[in-house]
Structures are given as structure tokens and as C-alpha cells.
PQR file with spaces between the fields and no chain letter, atoms N, CA, C, O and H, PARSE charges and radii, in Angstrom:
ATOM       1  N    UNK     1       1.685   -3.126   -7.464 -0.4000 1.5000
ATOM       2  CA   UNK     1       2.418   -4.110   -6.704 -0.0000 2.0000
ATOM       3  C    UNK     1       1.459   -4.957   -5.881  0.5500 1.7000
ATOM       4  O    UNK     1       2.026   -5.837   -5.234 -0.5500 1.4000
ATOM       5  N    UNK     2       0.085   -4.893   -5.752 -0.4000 1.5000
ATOM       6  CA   UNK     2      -0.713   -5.810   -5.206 -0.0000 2.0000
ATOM       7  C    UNK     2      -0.490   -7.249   -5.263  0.5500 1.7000
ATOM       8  O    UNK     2      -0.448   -7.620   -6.436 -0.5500 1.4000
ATOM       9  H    UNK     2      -0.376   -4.178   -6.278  0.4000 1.0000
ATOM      10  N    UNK     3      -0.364   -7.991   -4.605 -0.4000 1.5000
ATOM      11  CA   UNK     3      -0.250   -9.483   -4.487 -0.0000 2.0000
ATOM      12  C    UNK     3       1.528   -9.479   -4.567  0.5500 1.7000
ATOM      13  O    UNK     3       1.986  -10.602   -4.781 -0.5500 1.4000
ATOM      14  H    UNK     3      -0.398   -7.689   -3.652  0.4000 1.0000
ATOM      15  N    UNK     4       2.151   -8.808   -4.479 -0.4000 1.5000
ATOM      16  CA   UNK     4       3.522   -9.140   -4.769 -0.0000 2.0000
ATOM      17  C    UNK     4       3.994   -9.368   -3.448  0.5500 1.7000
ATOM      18  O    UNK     4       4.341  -10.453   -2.981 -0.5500 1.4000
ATOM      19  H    UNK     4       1.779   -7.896   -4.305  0.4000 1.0000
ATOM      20  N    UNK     5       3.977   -7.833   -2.662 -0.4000 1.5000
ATOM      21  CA   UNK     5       3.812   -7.704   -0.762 -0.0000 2.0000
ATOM      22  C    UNK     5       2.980   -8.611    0.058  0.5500 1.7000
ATOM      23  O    UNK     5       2.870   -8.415    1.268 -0.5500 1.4000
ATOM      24  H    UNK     5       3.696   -6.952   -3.042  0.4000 1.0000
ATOM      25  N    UNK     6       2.442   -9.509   -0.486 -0.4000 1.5000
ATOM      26  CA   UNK     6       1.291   -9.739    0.565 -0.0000 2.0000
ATOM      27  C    UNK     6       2.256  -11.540    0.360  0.5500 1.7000
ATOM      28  O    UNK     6       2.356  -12.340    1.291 -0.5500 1.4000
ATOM      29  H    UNK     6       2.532   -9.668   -1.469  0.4000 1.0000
ATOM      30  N    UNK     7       2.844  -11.779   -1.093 -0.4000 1.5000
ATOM      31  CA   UNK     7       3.081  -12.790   -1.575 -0.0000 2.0000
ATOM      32  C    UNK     7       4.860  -13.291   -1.117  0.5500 1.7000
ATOM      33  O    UNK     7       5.420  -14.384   -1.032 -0.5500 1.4000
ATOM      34  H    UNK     7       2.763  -11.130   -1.849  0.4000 1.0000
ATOM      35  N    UNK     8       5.324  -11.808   -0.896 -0.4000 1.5000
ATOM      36  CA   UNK     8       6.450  -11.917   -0.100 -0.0000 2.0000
ATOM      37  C    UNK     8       6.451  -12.200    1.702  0.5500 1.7000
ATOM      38  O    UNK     8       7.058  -13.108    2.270 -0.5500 1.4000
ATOM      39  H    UNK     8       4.870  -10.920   -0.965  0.4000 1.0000
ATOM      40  N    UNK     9       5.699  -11.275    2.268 -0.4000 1.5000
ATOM      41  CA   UNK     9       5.122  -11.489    3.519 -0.0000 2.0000
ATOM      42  C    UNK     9       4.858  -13.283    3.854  0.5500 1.7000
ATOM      43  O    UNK     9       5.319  -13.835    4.853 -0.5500 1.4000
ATOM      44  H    UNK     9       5.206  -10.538    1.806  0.4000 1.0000
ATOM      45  N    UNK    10       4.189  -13.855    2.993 -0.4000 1.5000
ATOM      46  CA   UNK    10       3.804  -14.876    3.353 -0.0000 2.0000
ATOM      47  C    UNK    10       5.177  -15.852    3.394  0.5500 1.7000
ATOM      48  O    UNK    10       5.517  -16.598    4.312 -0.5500 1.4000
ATOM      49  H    UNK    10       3.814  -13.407    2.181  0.4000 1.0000
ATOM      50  N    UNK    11       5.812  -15.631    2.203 -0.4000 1.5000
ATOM      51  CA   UNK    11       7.320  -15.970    2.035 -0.0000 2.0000
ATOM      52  C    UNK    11       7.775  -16.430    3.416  0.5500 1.7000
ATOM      53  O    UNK    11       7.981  -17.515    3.960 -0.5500 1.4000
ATOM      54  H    UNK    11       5.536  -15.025    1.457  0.4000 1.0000
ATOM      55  N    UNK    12       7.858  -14.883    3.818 -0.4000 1.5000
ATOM      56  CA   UNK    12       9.225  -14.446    5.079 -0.0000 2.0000
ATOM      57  C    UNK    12       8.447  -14.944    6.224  0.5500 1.7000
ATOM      58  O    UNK    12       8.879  -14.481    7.280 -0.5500 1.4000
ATOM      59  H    UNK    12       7.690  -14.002    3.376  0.4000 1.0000
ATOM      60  N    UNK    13       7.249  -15.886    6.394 -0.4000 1.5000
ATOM      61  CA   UNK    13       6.706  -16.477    7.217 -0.0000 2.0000
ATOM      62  C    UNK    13       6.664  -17.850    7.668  0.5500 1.7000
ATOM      63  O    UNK    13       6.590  -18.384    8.774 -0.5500 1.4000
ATOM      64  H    UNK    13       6.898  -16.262    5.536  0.4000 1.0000
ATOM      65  N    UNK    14       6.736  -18.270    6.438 -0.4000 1.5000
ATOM      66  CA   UNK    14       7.023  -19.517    5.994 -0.0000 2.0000
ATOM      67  C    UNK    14       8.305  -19.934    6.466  0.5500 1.7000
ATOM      68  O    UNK    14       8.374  -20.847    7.289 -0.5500 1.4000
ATOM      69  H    UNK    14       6.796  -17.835    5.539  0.4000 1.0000
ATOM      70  N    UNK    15       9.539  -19.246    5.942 -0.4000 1.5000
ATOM      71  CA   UNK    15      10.869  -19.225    6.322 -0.0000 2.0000
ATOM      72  C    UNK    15      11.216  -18.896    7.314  0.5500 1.7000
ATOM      73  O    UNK    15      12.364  -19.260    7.564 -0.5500 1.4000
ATOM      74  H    UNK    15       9.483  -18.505    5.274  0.4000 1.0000
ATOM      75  N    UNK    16      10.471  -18.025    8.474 -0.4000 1.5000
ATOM      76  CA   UNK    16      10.606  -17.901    9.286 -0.0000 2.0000
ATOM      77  C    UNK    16      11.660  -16.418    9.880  0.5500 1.7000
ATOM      78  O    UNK    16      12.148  -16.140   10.975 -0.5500 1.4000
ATOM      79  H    UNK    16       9.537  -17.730    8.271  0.4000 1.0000
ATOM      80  N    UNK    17      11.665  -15.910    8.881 -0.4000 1.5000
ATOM      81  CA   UNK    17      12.762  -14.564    9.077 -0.0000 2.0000
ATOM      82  C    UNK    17      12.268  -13.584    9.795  0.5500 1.7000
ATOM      83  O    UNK    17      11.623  -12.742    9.170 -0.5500 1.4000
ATOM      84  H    UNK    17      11.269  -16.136    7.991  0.4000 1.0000
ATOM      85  N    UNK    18      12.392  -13.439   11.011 -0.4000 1.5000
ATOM      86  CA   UNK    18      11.464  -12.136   11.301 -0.0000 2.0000
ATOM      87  C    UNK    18      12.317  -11.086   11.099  0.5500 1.7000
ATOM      88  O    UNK    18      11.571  -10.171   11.447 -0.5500 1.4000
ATOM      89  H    UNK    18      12.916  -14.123   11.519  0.4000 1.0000
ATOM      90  N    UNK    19      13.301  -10.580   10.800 -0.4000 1.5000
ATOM      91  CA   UNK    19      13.792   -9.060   10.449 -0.0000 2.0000
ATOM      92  C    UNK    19      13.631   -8.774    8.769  0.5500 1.7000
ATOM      93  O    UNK    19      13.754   -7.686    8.205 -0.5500 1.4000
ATOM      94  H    UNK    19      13.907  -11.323   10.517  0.4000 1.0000
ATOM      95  N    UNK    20      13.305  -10.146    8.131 -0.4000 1.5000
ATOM      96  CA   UNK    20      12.642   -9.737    6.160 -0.0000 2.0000
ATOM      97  C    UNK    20      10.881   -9.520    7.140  0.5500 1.7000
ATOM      98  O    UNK    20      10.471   -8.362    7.062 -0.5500 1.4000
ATOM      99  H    UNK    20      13.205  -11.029    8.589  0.4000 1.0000
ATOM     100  N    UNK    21      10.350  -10.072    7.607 -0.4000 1.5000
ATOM     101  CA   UNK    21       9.313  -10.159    8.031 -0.0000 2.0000
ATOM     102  C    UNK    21       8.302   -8.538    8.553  0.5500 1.7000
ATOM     103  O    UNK    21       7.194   -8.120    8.218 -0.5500 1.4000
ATOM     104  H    UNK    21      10.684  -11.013    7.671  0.4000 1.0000
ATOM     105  N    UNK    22       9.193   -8.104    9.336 -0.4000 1.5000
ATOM     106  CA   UNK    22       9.618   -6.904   10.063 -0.0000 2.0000
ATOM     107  C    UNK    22       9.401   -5.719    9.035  0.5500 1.7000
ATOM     108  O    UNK    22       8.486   -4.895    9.017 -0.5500 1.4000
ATOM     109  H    UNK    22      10.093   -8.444    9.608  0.4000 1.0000
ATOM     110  N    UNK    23      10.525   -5.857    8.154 -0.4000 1.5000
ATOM     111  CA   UNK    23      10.535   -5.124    6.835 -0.0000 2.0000
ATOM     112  C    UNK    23       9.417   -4.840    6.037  0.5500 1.7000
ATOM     113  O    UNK    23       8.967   -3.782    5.599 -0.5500 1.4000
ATOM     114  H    UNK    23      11.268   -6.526    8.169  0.4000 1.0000
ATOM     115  N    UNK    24       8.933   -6.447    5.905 -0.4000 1.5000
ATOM     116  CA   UNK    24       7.433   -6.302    4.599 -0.0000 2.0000
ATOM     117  C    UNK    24       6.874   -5.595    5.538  0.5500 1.7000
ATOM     118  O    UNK    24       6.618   -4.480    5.082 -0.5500 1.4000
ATOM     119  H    UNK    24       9.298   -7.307    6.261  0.4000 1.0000
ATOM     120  N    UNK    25       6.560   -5.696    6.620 -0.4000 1.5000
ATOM     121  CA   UNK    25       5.197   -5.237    7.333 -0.0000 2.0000
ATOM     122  C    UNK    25       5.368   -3.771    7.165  0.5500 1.7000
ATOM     123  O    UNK    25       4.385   -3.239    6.648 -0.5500 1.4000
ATOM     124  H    UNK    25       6.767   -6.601    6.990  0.4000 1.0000
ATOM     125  N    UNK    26       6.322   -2.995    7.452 -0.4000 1.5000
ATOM     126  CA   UNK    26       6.780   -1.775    7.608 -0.0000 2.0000
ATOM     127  C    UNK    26       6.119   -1.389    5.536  0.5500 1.7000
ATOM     128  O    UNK    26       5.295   -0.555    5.160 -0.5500 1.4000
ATOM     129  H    UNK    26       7.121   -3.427    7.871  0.4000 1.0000
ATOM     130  N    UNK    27       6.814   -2.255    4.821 -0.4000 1.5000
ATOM     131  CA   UNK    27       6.603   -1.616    3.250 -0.0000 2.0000
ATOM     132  C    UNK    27       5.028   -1.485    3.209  0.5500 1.7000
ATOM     133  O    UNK    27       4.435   -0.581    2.620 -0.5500 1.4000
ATOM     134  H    UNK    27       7.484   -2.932    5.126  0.4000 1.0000
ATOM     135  N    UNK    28       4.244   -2.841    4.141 -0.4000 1.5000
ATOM     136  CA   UNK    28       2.952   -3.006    3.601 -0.0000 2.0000
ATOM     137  C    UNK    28       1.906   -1.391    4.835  0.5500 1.7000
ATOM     138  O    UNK    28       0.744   -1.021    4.671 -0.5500 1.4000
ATOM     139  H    UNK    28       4.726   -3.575    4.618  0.4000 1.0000
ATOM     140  N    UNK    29       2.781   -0.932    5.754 -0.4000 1.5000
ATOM     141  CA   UNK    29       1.810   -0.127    6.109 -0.0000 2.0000
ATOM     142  C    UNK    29       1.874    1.036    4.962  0.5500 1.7000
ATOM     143  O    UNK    29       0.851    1.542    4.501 -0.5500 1.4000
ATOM     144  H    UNK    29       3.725   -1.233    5.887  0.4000 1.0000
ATOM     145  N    UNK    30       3.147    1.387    4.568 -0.4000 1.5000
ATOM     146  CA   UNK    30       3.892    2.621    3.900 -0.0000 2.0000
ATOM     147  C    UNK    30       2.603    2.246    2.402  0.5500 1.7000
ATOM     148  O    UNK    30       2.072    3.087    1.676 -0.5500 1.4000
ATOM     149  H    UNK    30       3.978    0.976    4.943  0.4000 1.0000
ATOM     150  N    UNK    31       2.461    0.997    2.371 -0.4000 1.5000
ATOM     151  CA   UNK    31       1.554    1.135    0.975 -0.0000 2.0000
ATOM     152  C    UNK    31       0.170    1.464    1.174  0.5500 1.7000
ATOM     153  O    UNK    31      -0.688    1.747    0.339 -0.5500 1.4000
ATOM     154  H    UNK    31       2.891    0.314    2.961  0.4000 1.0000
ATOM     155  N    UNK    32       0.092    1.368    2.570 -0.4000 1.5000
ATOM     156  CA   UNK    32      -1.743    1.081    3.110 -0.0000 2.0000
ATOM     157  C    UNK    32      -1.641    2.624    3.286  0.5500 1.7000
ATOM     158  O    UNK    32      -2.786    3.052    3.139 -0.5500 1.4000
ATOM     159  H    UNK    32       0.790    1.138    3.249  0.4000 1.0000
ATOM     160  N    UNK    33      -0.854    3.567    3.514 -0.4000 1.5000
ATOM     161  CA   UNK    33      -0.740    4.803    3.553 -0.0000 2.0000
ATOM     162  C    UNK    33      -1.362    5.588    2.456  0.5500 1.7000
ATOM     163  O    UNK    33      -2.328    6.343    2.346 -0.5500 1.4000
ATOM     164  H    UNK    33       0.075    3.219    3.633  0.4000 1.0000
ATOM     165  N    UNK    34      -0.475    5.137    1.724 -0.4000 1.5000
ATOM     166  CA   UNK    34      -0.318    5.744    0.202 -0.0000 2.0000
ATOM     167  C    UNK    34      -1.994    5.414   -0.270  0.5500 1.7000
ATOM     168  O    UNK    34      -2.954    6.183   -0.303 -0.5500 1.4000
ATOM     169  H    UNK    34       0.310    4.524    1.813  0.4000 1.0000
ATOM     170  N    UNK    35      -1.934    4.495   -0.483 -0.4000 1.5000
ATOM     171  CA   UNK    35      -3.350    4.317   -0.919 -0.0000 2.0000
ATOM     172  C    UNK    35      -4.302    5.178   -0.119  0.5500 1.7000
ATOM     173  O    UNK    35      -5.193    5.559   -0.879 -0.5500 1.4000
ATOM     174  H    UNK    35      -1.154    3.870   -0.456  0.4000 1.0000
ATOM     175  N    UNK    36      -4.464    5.611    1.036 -0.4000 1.5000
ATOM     176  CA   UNK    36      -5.253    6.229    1.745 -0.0000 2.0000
ATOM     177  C    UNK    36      -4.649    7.603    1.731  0.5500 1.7000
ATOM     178  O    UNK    36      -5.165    8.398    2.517 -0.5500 1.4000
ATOM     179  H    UNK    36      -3.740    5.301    1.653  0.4000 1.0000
ATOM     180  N    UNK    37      -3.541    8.088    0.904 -0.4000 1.5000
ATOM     181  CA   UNK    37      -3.763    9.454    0.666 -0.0000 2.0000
ATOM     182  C    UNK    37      -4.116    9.016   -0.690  0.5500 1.7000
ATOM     183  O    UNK    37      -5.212    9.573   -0.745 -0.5500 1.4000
ATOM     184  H    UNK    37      -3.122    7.442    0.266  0.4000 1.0000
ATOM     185  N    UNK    38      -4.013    8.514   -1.660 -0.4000 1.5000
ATOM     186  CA   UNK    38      -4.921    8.721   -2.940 -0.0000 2.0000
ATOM     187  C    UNK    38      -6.430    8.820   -2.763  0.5500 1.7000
ATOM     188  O    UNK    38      -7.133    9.652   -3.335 -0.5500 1.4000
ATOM     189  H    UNK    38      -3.123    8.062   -1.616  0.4000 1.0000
ATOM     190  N    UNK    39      -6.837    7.936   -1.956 -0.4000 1.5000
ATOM     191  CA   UNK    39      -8.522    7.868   -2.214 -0.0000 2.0000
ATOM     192  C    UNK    39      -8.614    9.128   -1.701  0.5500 1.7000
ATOM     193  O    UNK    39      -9.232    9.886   -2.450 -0.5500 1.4000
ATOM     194  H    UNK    39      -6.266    7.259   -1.491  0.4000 1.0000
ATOM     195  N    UNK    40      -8.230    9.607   -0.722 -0.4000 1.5000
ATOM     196  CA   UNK    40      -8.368   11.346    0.185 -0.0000 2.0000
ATOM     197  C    UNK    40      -8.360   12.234   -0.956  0.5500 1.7000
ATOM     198  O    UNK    40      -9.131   13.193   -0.913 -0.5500 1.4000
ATOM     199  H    UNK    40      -7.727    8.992   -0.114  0.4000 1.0000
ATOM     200  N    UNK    41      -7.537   12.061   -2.083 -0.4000 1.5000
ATOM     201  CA   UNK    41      -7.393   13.052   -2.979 -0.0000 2.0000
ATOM     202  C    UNK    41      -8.358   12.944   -4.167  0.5500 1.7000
ATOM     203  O    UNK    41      -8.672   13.853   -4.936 -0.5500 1.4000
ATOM     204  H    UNK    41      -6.911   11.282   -2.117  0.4000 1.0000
ATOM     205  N    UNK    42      -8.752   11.729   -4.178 -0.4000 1.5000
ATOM     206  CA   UNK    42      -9.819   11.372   -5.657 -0.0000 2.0000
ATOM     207  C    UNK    42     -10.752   11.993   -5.281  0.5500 1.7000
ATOM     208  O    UNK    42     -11.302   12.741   -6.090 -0.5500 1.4000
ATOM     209  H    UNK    42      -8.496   10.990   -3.553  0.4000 1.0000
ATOM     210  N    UNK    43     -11.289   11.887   -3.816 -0.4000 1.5000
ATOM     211  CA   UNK    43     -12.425   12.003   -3.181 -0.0000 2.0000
ATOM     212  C    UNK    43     -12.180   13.277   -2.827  0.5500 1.7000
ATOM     213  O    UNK    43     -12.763   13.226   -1.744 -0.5500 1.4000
ATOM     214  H    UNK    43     -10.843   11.280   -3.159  0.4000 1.0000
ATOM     215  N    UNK    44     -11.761   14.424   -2.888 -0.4000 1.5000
ATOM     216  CA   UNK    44     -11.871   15.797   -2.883 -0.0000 2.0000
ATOM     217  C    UNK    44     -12.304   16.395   -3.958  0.5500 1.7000
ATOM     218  O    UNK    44     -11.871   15.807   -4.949 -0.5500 1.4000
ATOM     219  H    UNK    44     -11.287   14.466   -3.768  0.4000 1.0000
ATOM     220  N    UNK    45     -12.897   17.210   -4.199 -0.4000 1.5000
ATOM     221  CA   UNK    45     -13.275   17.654   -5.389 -0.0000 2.0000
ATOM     222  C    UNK    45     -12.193   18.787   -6.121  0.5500 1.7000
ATOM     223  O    UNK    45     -11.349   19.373   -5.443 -0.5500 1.4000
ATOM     224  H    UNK    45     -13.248   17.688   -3.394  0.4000 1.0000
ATOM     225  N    UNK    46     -12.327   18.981   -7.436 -0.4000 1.5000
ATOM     226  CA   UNK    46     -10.882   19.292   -7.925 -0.0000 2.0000
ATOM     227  C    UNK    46     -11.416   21.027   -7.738  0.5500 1.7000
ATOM     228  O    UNK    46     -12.619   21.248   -7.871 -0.5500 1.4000
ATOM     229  H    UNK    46     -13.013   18.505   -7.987  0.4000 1.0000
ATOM     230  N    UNK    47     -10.578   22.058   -7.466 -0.4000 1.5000
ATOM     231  CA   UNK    47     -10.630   23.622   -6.903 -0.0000 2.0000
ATOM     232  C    UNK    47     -11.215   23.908   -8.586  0.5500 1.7000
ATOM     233  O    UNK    47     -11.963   24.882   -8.662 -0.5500 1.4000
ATOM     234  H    UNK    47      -9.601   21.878   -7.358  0.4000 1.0000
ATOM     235  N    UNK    48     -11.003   23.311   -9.649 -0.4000 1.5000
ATOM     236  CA   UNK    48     -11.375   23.805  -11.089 -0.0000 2.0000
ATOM     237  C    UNK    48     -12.545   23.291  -11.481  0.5500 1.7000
ATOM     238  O    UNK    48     -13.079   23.615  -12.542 -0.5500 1.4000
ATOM     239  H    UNK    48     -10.396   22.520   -9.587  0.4000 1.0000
ATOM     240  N    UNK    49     -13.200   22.166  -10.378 -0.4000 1.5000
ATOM     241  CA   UNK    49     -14.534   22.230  -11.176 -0.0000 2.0000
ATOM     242  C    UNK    49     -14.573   20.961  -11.558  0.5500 1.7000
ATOM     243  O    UNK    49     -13.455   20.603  -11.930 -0.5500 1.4000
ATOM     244  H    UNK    49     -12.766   21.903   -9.516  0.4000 1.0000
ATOM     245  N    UNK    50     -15.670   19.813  -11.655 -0.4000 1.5000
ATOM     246  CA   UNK    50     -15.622   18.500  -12.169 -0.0000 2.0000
ATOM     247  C    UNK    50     -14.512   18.306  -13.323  0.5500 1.7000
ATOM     248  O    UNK    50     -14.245   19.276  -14.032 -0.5500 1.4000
ATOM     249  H    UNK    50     -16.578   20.103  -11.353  0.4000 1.0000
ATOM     250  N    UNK    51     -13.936   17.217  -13.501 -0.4000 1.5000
ATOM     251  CA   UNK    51     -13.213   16.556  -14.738 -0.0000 2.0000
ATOM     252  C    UNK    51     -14.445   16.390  -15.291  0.5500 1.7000
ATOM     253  O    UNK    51     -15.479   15.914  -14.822 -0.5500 1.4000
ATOM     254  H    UNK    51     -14.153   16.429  -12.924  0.4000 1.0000
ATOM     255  N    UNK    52     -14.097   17.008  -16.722 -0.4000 1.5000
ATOM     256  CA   UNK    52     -14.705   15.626  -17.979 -0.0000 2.0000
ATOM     257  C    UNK    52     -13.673   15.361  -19.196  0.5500 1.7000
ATOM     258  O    UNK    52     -12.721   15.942  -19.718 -0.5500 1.4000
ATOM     259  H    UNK    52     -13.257   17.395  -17.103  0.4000 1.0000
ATOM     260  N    UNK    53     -14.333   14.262  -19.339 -0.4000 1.5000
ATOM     261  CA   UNK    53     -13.908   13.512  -20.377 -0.0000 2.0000
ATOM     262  C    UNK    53     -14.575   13.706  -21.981  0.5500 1.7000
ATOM     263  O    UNK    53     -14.165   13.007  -22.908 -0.5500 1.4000
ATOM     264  H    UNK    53     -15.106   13.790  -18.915  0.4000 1.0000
């Protein structure tokens, strides 16, 4: 969903809505989250031992 949130945000700025406005911001921390528990988890090493491919 990259550029979609950031592309709506700008939207609800433009238009001037601050309770759609309000909203994105709230979706865009919930995504800045998420992403920062993935990298936490890539970046742990796996209990079984390197992946290979």
C-alpha cells in the first residue's frame, strides 16, 4: 500500500477534512508500526539456524 496512504493524506489536505485527515494519520502510524515490527523480526535471527535458499 505504499504511495496509496501518503496519496490519500495529501487528498484529505487539500480538501481540507480534518476528521478523513485524523483517520489517515492514525492508519499511517498503525503502518509505520507494522513495518517496524517486521524489520524487528527479519533482523532477529531465526531459533533454527540461518535460511538458505
Amino acid at each position: 500500500m505504499d504511495g496509496v496512504l501518503d496519496a490519500a493524506i495529501a487528498a484529505a489536505e487539500h480538501i481540507g477534512d480534518p476528521q478523513v485527515l485524523h483517520r489517515y494519520g492514525e492508519l499511517q502510524q498503525v503502518a509505520a508500526r507494522e513495518r517496524a515490527q517486521e524489520v524487528g523480526r527479519a533482523a532477529r535471527p531465526s531459533p533454527s539456524g540461518p535460511a538458505t535458499s
